[in-house]
N, C-alpha and C positions, 0 to 999 in steps of 0.2 A: 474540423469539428472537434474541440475541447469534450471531455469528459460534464463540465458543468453545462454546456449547451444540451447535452442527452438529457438532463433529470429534467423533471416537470420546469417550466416557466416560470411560475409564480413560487416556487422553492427557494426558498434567499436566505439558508443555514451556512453550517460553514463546512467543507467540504474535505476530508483528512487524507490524505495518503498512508497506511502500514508499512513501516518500513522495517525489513530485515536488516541490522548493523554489524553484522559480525563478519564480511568479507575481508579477506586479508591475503594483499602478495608480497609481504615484507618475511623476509625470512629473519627467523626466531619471534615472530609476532602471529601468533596462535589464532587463527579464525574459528569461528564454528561448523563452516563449510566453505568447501570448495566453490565455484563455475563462475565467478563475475571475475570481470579481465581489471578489476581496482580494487583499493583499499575501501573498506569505508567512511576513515576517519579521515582523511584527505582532504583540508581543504578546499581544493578547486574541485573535486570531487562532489563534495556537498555542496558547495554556491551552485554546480551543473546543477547537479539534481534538485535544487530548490527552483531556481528558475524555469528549470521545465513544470516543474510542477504547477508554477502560477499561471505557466503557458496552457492549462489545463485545467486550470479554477480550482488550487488546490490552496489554500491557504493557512493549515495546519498540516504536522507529520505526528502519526503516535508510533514509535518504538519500542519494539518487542526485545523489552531486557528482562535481565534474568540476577540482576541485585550488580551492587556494587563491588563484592568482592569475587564475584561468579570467574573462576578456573580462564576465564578467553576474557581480557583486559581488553582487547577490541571493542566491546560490545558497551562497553563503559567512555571508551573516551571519543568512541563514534557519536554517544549521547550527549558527551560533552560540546561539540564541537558545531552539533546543531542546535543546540540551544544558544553557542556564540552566535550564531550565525543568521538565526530565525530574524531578530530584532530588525536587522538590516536590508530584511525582506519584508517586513510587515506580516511575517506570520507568526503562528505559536505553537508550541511541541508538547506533546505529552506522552503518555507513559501505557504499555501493554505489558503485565505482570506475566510472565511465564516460565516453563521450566518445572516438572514435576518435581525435580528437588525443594523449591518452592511452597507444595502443597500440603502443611500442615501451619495451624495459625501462631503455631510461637514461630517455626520459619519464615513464614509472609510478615510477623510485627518486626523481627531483626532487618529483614529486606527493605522494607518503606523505613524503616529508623537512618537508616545508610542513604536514603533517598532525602531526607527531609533537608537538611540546610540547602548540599547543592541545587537542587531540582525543583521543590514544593515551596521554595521559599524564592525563586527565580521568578521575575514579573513575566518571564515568555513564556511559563509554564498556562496550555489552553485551562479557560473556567468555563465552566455553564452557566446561562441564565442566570442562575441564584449566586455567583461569584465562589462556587468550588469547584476545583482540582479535578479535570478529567480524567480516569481511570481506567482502562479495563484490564480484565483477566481473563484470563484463555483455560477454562475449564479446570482452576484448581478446586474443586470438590469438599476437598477436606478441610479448607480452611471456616474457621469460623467467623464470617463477614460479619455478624454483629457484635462480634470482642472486636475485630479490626476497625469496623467504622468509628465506635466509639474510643478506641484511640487516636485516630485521626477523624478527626472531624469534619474536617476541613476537605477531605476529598468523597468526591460523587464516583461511589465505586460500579462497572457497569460491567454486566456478567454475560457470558458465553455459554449456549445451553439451553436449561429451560428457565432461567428468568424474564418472562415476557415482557413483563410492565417496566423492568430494568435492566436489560440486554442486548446486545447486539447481533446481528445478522452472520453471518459466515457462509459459506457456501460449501455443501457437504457432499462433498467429491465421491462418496465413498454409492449415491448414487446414480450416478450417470447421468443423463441425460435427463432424470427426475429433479435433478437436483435445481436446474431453471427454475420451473415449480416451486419448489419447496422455496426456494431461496424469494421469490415473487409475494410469497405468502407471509414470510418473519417479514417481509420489509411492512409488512401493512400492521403486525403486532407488534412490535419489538421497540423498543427507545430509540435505539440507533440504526436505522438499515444500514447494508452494505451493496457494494456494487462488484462485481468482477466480470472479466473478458472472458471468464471458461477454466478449466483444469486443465493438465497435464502432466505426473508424473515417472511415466517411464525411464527405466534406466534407458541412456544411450545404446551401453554394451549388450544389454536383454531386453528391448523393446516390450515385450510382452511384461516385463516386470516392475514393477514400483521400484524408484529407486530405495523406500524403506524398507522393501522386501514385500512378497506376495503380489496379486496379479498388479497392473499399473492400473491407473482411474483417470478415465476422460469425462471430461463434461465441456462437448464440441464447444470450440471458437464461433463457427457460423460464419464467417465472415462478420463478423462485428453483431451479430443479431442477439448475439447473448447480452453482452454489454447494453445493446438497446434497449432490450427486452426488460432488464433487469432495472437498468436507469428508470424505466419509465414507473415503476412500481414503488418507486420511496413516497413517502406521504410529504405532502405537501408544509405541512404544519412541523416535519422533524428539524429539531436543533441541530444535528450532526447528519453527512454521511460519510461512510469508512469505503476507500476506495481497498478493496484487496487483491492485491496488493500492488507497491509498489514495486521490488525487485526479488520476491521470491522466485528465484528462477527455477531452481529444482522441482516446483511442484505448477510452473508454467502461468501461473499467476502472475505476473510482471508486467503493468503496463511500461514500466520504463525501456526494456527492450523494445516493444514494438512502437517506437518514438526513435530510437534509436538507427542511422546507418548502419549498414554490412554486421549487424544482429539478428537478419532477418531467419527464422526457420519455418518448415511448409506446416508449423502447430501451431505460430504466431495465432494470428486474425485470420489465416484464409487472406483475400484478394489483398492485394498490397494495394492497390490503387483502385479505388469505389467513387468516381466523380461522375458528373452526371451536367451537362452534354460532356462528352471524351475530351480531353485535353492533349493535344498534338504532339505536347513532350512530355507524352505519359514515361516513356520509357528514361528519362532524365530524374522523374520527378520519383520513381520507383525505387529509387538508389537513395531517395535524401529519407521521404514521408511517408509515411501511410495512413489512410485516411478512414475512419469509419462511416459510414454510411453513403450522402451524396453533399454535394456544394451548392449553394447556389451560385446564379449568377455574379460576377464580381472578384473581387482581389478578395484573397483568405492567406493569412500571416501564420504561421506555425515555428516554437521553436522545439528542437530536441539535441540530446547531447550527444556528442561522438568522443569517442575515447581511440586513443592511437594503441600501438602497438608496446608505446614506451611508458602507457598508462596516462600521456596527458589526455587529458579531461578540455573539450571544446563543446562553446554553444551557440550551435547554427539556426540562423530563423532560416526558413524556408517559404517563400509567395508564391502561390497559388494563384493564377487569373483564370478564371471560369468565363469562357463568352456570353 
């Protein structure tokens, strides 16, 4: 069961994955954070992870950068490398503005100025309906979006927060189990809904603690029901949906692990294997897939990526026959 087969039926927008770019196990090559077992900017790294994505009905990535000359040069050439890369898959990439240093509008005009040739001026950069520049921003406050629009023109800038009419959805961890709710309701006001599997960021070493510090925040997995729940609630009529996310792992957000072989943890989705009649080599198929909700009858095709110990990056389909 693909993430596009959850959303409404008659929904035929185009479907994004968020992706975090700053992972790095290159030493002397400065990541933004620790926990994924690869690089970001890794070729066969990103051709994986596009492909699962389409294995998913995912046909755009926005990436959450933080300018061009931003202190972790990861985060820059992981940008780069999916925008080689997009064309060749038939998708398109676009851009999440972030980073509190960011939030002021002479700093947000220098930051998009750095972005314009490579990026704004790239044909795989995603447009909207009206043929501008996808954009969003993750809560800078301070910037003044009307000096910035009208220097760029050209992009459809789309806000975090309270911009209803031109905003997008997130899911606000910070209340539990409310947050389904809350999150069921922006998908019905908002530009852009978003979809996710649930929260979780505890530290490993302090379970009780946020790995940012202060208590941790759960917004239950369910067994996939959050993900269902939430799919079901995007409007029919929206141009975009924002999967959140792809590999933020630290804050358990990550559909890409739970696709993922020997990635499995008991905060995942809950049931690794959810088919329906039981399938005789569940315990085979336990090790490769996991599956949200039920199957029907018949042959079901899945792929996800497996990454080795030595970092290489492989992408396994996995078949599914349901009696």
């Amino acid at each position: 069961m693909s993430i596009r087969n959850l959303l409404p039926s008659a929904w035929a927008g185009t479907l994004i994955a968020h992706v975090m770019p700053w992972f790095s196990n290159v030493p002397g090559m400065v990541g933004h954070r620790a926990g994924q077992n690869y690089t970001s900017n890794d070729p066969a790294v990103v051709s994986a992870q596009l492909d699962a994505m389409l294995a998913q009905g995912i046909t755009a990535v926005n990436l959450d950068v933080r300018g061009v000359k931003f202190k972790e040069p990861i985060i820059d050439l992981t940008a780069r490398e999916f925008f080689k890369q997009v064309p060749g898959k038939g998708m398109k990439a676009c851009f999440c503005l972030d980073d509190k240093s960011n939030d002021s509008t002479t700093a947000m005009l220098a930051m998009l100025a750095g972005y314009e040739q490579p990026y704004f001026n790239n044909p795989a950069y995603l447009k909207d309906k009206n043929g501008k520049l996808v954009v969003l921003e993750f809560g800078l406050d301070q910037v003044d979006w009307n000096t910035v629009s009208a220097r760029f023109p050209q992009c459809h800038f789309i806000h975090w927060k309270d911009d209803k009419l031109n905003g997008f959805a997130w899911l606000r961890a910070s209340m539990g189990s409310a947050a389904i709710a809350q999150m069921v309701k922006e998908n019905q006001e908002v530009y852009m809904p978003a979809v996710s599997i649930g929260f979780d960021d505890h530290n490993p070493k302090s379970p009780k603690q946020s790995i940012w510090g202060g208590p941790a925040r759960l917004v239950p997995y369910a067994s996939g029901q959050t993900l269902a729940t939430i799919c079901k609630s995007v409007q029919v009529g929206a141009e975009f949906v924002l999967v959140q996310t792809w590999n933020d792992i630290e804050e358990g957000t990550d559909v890409e692990r739970n696709l993922r072989p020997n990635g499995l943890t008991p905060h995942d989705l809950g049931t690794v294997l959810a088919v329906s009649p039981a399938v005789p080599t569940a315990a085979t198929i336990q090790a490769s897939i996991r599956v949200v909700g039920t199957l029907a009858s018949g042959a079901h095709t899945f792929s996800t990526t497996a990454t080795g110990a030595n970092g290489q990056v492989w992408l396994a389909q996995v078949t599914i026959t349901v009696p």
